[in-house]
C-alpha positions, 0 to 999 in steps of 0.5 A: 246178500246174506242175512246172517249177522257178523259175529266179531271176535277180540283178539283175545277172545279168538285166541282162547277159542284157538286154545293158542297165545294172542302172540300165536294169534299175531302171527298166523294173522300176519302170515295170511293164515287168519283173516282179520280186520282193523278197525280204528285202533282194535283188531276183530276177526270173524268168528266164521273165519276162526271156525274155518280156519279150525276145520282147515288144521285138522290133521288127516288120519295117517299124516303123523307116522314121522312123529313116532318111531314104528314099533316094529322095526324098533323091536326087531333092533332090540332082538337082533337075528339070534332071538334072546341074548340076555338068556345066559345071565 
């Protein structure tokens, strides 16, 4: 057994240091995202499972190509084949 002290969290308290809504909070509590515990009529998480529930969203490098268009193939459309079209204006 280990002796590191349980560090428990709010439901409040867990949810600003996810910087999200304690509805949000609800939500991935009740989706088996976060773990959370009952205890009589309050809620607690721990702040082990919050920190690792943080490391567990991080976004690998290279996964967010679909949320902007490629800067390439949009300027390429602008041009078109025959180069400078606005050039006779």
């Amino acid at each position: 057994m280990s002796n590191a002290q349980i560090v428990w969290l709010n439901t409040e308290t867990a949810a600003k240091r996810l910087g999200i809504t304690t509805r949000t909070l609800y939500r991935f509590i009740n989706e088996g995202g976060l773990p959370a515990y009952r205890m009589g009529r309050v809620i607690r998480v721990k702040q082990a499972d919050v920190d690792a529930f943080i490391e567990s969203s991080r976004i690998e490098p290279g996964t967010l190509g679909h949320l902007y268009p490629d800067p390439v193939s949009v300027g390429s459309a602008d041009k078109g084949e025959e180069g400078d079209a606005d050039a006779e204006s």
